[in-house]
ChimeraX commands (.cxc) that place a marker at each C-alpha (Angstrom):
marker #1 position 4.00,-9.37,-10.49 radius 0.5
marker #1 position 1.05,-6.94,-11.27 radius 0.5
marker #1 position 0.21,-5.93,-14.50 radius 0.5
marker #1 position 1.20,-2.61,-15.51 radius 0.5
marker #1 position 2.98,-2.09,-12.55 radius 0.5
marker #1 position 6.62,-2.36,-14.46 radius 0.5
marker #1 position 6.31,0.54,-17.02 radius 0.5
marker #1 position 6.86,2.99,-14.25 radius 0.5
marker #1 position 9.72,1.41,-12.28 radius 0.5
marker #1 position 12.10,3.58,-14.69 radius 0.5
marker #1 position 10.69,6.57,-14.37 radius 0.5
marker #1 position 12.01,9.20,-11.73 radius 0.5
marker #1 position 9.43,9.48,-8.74 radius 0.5
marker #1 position 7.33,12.58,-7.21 radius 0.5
marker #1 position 8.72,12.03,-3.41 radius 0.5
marker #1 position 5.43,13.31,-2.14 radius 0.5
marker #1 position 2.99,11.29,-4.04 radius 0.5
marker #1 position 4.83,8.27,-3.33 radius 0.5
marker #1 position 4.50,9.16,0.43 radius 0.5
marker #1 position 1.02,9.48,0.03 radius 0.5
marker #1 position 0.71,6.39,-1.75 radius 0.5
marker #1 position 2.25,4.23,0.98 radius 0.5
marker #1 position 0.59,6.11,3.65 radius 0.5
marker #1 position -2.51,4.87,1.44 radius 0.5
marker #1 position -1.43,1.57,1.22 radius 0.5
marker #1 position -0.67,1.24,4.71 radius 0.5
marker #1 position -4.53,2.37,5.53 radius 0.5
marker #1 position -5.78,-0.51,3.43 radius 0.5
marker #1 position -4.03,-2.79,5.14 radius 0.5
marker #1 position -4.69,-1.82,8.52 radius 0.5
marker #1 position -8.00,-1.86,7.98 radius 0.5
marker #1 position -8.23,-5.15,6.89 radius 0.5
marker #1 position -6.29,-6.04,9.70 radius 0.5
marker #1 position -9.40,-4.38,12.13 radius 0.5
marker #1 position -12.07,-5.37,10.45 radius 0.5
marker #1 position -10.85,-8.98,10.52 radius 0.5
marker #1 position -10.69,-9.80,6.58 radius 0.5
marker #1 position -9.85,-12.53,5.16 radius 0.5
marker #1 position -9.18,-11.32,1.76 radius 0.5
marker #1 position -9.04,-7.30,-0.28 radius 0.5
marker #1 position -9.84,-7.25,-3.59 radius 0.5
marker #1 position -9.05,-3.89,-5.83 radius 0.5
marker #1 position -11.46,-4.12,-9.25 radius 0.5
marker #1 position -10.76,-0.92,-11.71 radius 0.5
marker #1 position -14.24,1.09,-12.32 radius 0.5
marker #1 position -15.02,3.69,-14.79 radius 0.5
marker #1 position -13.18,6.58,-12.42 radius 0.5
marker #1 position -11.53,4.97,-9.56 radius 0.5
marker #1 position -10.31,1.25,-8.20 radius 0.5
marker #1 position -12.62,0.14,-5.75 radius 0.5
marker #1 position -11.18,-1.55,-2.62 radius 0.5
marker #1 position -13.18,-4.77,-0.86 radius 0.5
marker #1 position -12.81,-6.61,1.75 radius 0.5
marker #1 position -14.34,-10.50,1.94 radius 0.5
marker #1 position -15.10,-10.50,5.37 radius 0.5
marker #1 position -17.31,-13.93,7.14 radius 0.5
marker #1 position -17.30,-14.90,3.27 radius 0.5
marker #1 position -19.15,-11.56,1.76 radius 0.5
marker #1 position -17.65,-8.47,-0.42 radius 0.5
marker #1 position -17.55,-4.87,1.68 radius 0.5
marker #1 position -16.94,-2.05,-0.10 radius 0.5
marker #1 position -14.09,0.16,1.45 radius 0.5
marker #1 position -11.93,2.92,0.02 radius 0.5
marker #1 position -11.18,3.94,-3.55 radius 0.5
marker #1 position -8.50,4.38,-5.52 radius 0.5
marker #1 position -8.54,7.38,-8.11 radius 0.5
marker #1 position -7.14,6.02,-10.96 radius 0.5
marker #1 position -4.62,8.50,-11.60 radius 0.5
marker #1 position -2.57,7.14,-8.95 radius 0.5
marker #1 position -3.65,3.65,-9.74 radius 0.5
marker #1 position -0.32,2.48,-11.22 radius 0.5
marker #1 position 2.31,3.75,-8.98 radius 0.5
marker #1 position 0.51,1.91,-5.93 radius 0.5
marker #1 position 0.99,-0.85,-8.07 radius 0.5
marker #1 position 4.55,-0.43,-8.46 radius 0.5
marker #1 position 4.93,0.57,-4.95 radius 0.5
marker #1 position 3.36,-2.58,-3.90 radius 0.5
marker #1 position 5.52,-4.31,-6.08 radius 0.5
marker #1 position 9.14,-3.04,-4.67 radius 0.5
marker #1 position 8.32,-2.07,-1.35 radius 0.5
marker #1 position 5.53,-4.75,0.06 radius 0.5
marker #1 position 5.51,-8.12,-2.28 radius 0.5
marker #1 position 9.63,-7.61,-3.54 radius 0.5
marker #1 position 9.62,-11.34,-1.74 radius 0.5
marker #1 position 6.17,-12.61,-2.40 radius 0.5
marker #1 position 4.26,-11.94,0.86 radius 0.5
marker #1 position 4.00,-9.09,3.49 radius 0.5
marker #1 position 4.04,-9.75,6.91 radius 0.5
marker #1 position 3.69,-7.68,10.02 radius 0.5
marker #1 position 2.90,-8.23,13.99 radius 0.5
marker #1 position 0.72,-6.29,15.56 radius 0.5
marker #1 position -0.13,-7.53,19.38 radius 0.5
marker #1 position 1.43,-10.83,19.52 radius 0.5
marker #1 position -0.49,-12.04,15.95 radius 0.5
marker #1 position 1.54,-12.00,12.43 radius 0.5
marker #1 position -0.62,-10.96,9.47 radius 0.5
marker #1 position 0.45,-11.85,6.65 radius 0.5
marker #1 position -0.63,-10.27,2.78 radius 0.5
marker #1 position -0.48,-13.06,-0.39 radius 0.5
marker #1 position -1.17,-11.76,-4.06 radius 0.5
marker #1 position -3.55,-14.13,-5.48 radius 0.5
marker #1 position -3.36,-14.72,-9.57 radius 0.5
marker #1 position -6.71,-13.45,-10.91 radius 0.5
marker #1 position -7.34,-13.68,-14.50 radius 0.5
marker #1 position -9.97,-11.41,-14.20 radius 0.5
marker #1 position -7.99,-8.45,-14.33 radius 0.5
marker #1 position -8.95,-8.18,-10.62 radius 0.5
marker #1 position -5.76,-8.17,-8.00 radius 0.5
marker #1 position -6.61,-9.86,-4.60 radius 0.5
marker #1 position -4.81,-10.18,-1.49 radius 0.5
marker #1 position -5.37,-13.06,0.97 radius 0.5
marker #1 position -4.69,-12.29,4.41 radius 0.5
marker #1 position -3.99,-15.00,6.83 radius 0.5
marker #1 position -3.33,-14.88,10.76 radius 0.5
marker #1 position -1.05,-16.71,13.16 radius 0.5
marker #1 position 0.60,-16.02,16.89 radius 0.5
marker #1 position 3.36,-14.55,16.53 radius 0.5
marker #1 position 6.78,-16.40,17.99 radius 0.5
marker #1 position 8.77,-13.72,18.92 radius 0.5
marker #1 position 7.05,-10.38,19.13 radius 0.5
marker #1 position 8.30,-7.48,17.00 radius 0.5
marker #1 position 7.19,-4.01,16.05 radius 0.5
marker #1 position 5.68,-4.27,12.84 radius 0.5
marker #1 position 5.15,-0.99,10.81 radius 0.5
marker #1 position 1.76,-0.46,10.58 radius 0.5
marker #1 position 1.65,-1.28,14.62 radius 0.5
marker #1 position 1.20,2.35,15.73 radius 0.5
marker #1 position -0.07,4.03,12.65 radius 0.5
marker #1 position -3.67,4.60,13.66 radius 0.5
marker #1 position -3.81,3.71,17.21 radius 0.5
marker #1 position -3.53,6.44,19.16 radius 0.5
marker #1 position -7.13,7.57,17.15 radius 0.5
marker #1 position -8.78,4.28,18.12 radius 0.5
marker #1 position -9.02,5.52,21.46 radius 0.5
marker #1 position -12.63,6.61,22.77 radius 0.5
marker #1 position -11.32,10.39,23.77 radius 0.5
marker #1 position -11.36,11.12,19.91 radius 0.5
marker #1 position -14.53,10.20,19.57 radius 0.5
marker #1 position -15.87,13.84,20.27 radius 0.5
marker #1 position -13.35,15.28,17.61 radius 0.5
marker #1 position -14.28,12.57,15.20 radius 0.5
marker #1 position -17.66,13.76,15.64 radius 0.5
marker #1 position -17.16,17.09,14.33 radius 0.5
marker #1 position -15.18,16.28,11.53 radius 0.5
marker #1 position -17.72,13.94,10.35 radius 0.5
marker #1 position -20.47,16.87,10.82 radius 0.5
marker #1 position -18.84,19.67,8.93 radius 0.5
marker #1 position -17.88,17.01,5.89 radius 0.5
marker #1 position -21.38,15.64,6.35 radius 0.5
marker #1 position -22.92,19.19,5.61 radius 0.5
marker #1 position -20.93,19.79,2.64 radius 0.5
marker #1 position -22.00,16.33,0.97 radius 0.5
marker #1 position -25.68,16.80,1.86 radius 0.5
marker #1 position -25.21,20.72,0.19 radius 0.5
marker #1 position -23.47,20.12,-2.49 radius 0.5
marker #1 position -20.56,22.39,-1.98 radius 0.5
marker #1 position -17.25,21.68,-3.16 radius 0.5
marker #1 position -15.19,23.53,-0.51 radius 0.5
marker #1 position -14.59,23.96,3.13 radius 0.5
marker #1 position -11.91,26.13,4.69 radius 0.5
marker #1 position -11.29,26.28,8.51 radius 0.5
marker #1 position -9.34,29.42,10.09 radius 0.5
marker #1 position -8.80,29.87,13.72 radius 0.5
marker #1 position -10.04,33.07,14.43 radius 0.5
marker #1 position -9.60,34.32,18.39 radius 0.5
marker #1 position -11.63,31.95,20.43 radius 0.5
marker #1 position -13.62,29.92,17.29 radius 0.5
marker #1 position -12.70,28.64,14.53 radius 0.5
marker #1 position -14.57,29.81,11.44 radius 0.5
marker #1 position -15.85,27.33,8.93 radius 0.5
marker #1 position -16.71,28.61,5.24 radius 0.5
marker #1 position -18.31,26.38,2.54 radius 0.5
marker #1 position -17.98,26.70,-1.53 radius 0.5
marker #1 position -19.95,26.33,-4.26 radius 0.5
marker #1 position -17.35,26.73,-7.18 radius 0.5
marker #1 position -15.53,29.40,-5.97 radius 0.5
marker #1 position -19.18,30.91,-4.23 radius 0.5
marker #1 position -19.53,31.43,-0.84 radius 0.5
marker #1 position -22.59,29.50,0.72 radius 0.5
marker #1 position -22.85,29.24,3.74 radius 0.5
marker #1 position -20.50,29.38,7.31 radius 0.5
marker #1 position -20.66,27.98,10.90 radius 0.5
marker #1 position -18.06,28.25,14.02 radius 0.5
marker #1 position -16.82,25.72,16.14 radius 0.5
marker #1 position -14.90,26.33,19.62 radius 0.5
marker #1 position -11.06,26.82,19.11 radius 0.5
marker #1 position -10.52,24.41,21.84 radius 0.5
marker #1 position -10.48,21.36,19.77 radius 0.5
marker #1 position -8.95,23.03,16.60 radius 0.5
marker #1 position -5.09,21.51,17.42 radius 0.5
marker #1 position -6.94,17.90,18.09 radius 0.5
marker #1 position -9.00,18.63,15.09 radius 0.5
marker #1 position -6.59,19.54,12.37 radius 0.5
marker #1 position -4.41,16.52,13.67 radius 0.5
marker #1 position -7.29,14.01,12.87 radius 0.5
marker #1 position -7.57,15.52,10.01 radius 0.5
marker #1 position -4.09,15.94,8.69 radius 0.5
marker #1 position -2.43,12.15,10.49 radius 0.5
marker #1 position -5.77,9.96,10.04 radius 0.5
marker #1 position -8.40,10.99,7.53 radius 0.5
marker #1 position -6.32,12.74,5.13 radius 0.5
marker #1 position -2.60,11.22,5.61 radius 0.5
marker #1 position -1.94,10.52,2.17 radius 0.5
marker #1 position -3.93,14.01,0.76 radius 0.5
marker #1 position -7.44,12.09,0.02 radius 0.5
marker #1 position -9.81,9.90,1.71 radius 0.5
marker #1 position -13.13,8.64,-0.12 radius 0.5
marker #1 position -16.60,8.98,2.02 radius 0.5
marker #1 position -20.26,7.34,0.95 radius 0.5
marker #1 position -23.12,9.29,1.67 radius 0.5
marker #1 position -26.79,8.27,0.81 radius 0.5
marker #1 position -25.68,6.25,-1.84 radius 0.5
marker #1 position -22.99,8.47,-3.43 radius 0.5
marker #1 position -18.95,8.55,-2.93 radius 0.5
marker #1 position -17.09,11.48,-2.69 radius 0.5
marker #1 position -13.21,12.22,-2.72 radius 0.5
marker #1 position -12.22,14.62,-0.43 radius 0.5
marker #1 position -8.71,16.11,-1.03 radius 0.5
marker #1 position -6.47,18.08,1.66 radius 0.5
marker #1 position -5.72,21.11,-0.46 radius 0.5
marker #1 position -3.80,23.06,2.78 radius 0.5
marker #1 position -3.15,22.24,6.09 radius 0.5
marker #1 position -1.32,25.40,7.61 radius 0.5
marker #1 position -0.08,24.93,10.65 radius 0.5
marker #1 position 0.75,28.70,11.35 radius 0.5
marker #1 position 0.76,29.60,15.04 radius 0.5
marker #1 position -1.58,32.85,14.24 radius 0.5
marker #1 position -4.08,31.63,11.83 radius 0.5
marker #1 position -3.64,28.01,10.86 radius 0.5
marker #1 position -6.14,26.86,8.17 radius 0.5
marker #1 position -7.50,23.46,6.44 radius 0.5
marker #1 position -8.98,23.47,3.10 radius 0.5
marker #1 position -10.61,20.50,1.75 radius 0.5
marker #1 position -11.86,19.97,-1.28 radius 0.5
marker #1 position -14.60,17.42,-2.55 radius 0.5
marker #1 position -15.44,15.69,-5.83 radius 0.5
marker #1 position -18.43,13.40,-6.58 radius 0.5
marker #1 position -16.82,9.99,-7.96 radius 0.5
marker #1 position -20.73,8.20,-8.73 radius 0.5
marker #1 position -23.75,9.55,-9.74 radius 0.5
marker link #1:1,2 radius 0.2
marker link #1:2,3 radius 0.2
marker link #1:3,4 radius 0.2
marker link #1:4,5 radius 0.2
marker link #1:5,6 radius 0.2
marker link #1:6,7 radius 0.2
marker link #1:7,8 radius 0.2
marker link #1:8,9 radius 0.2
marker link #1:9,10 radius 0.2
marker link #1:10,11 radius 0.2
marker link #1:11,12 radius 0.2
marker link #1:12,13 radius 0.2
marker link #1:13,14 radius 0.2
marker link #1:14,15 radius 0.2
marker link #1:15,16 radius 0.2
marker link #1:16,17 radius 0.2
marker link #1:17,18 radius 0.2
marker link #1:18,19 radius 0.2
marker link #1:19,20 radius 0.2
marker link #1:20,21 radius 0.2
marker link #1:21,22 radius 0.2
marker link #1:22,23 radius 0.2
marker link #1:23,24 radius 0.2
marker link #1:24,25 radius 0.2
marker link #1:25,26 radius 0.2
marker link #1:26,27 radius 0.2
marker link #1:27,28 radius 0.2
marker link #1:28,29 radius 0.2
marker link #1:29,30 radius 0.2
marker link #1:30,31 radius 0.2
marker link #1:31,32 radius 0.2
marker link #1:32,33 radius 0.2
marker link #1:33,34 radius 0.2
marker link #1:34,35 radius 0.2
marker link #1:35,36 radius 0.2
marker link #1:36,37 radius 0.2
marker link #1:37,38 radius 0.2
marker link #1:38,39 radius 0.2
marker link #1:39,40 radius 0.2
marker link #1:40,41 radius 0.2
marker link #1:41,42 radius 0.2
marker link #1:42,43 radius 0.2
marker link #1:43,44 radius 0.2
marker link #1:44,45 radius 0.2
marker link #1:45,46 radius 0.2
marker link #1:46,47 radius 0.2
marker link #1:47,48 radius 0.2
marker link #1:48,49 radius 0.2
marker link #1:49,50 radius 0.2
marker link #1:50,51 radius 0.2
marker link #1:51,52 radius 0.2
marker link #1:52,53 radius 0.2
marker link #1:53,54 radius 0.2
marker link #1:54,55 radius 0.2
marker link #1:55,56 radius 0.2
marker link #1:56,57 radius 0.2
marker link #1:57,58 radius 0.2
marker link #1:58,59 radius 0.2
marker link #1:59,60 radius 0.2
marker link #1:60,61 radius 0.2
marker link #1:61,62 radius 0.2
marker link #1:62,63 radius 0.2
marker link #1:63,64 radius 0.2
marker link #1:64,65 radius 0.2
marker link #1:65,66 radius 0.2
marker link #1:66,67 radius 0.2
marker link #1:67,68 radius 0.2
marker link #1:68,69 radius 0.2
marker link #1:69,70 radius 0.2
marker link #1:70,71 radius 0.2
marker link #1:71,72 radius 0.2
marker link #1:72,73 radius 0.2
marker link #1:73,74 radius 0.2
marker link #1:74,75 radius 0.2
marker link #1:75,76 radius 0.2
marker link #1:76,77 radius 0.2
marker link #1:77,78 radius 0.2
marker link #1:78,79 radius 0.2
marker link #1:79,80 radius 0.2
marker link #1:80,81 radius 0.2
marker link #1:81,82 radius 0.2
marker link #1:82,83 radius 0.2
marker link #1:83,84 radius 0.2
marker link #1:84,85 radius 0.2
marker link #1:85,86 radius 0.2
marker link #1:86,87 radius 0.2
marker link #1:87,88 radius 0.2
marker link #1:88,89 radius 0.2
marker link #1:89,90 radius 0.2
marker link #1:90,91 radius 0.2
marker link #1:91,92 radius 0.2
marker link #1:92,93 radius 0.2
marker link #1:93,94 radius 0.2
marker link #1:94,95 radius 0.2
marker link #1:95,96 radius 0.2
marker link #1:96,97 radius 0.2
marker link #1:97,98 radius 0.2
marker link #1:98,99 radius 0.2
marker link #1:99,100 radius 0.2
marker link #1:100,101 radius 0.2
marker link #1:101,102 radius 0.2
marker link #1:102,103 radius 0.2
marker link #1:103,104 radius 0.2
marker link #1:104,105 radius 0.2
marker link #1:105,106 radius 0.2
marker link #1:106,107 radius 0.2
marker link #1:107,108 radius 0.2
marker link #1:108,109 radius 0.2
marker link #1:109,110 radius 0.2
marker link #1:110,111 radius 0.2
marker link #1:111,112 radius 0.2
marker link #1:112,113 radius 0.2
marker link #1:113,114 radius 0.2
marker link #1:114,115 radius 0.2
marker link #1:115,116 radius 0.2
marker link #1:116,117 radius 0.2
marker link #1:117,118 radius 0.2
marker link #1:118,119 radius 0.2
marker link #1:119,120 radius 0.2
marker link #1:120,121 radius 0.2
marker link #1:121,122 radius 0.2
marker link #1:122,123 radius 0.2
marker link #1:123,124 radius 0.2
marker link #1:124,125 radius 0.2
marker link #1:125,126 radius 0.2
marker link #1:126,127 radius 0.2
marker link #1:127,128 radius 0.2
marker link #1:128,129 radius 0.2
marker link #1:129,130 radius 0.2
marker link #1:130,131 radius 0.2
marker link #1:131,132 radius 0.2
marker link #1:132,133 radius 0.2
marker link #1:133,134 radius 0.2
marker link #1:134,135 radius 0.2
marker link #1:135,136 radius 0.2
marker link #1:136,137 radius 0.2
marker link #1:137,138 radius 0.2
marker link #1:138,139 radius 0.2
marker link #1:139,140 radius 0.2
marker link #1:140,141 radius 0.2
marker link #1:141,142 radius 0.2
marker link #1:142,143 radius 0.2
marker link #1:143,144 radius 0.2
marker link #1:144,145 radius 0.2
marker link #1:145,146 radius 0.2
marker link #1:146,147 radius 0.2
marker link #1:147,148 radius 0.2
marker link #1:148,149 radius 0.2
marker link #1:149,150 radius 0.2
marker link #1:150,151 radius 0.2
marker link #1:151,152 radius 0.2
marker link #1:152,153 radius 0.2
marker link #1:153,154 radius 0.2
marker link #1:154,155 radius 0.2
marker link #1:155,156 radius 0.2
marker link #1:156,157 radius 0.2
marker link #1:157,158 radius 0.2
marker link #1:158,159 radius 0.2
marker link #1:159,160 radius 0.2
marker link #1:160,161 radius 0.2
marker link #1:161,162 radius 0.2
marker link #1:162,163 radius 0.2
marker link #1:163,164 radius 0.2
marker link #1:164,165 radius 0.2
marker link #1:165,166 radius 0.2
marker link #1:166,167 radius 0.2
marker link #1:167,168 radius 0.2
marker link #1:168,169 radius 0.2
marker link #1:169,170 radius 0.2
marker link #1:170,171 radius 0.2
marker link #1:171,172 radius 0.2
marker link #1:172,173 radius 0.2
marker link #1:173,174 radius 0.2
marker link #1:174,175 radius 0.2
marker link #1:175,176 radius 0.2
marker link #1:176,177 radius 0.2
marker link #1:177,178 radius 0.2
marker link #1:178,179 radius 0.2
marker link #1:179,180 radius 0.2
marker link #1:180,181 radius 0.2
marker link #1:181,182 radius 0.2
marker link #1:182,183 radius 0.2
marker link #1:183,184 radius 0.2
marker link #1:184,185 radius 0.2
marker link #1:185,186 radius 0.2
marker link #1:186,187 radius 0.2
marker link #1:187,188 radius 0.2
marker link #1:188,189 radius 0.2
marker link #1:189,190 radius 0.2
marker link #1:190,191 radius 0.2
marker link #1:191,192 radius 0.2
marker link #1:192,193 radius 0.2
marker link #1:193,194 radius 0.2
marker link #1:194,195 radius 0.2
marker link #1:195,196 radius 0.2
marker link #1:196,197 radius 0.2
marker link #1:197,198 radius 0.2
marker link #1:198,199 radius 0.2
marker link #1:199,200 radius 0.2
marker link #1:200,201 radius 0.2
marker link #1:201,202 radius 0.2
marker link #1:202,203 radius 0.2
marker link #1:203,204 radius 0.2
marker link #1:204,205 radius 0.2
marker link #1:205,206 radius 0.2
marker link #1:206,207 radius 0.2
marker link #1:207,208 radius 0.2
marker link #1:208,209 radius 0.2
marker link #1:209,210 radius 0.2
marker link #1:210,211 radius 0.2
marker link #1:211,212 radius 0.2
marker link #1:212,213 radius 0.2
marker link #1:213,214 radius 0.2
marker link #1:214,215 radius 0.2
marker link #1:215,216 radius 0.2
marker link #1:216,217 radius 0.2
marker link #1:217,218 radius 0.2
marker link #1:218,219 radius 0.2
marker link #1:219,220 radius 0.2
marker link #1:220,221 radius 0.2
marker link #1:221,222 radius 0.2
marker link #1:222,223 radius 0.2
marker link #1:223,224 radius 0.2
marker link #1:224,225 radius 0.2
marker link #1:225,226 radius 0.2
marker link #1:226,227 radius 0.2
marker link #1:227,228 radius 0.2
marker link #1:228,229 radius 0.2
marker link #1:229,230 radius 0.2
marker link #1:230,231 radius 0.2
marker link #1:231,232 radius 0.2
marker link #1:232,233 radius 0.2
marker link #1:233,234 radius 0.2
marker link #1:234,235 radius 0.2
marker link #1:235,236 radius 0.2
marker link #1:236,237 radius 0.2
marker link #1:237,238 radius 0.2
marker link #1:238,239 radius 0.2
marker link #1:239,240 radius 0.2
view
């Protein structure tokens, strides 16, 4: 169905990335589901795919796609979302349901259409994200956001976080150069690396704008060790 999508269907798969990929996936399509698209178009750029959503008839830029992994989401969606043509899941009573659109373009769009639900089922995306929708983890999203923040208005490339006693140590790179470090209370460490490692990072990357500029931002180590657990993060400017 998509183009380029069927030279890798024979090839043996890395279990991991594929993981990754659907997790991926899966955040795309939730989030067209919240933000109350009507359509998600993926266009290939110089570096990455770029993800938008037409939402109350105008283009939003979302995530990207790094173009490495460009063509096994394309199979994926191929054999595990669109094997029958559409996607459909329910989430609170309402079936959303996921149409490829032929573009000639060399674009691939999905249109996303809504109805009630007849009888209600657990659909797979239903509990993916919820439980960080809440208002509690707005506090923990707040620090996240703050020590990423810091690194993209630096510069750095590199941020490692080690529990350490009662704080948790926080250590930014410059290629392979210390720079700077701050601490941050241990007590929301556990709540912290679970944002991290379940939401923002679930598949190993998550793309962030900042004044005009988009960053990837890999998950290079997420060790949950009882005495020191650590998160490493990488970044990597996509645009100039």
């Amino acid at each position: 169905m998509f183009s380029g999508s069927k030279r890798l269907m024979g090839l043996p798969s890395d279990d991991i990335e594929r993981k990754q990929c659907r997790e991926f996936i899966d955040r795309i399509l939730k989030d067209a589901v919240v933000s109350r698209a009507s359509e998600i178009l993926f266009r290939s750029e110089k570096d990455r795919v770029q993800v938008f959503y037409l939402i109350d008839g105008k283009y939003e830029k979302n995530l990207a796609v790094p173009q490495t992994l460009w063509e096994q989401i394309l199979s994926i969606f191929d054999t595990d979302y669109f094997e029958n043509g559409s996607y459909e899941f329910t989430e609170q009573d309402i079936a959303h349901t996921f149409n490829p659109i032929e573009d000639a373009g060399g674009v691939v769009r999905f249109r996303l259409s809504r109805k009630p639900a007849g009888n209600r089922s657990v659909g797979e995306l239903e509990d993916i994200f919820r439980v960080f929708e809440d208002e509690a983890w707005d506090g923990i999203k707040s620090i996240f956001l703050s020590v990423l923040n810091l690194a993209l208005e630096q510069g750095y490339d590199e941020i490692h976080m080690e529990l350490s006693g009662s704080v948790v140590q926080i250590t930014y790179f410059l290629s392979g150069e210390k720079k700077t470090s701050m601490i941050i209370s241990s007590d929301s460490y556990d709540a912290l690396a679970r944002l991290i490692g379940e939401n923002y990072l679930a598949f190993g990357f998550m793309t962030r704008e900042f004044r005009d500029k988009e960053y990837l931002v890999r998950l290079r180590e997420l060790n949950e060790d009882l005495v020191a657990p650590r998160i490493r993060l990488e970044i990597e400017q996509l645009s100039q």
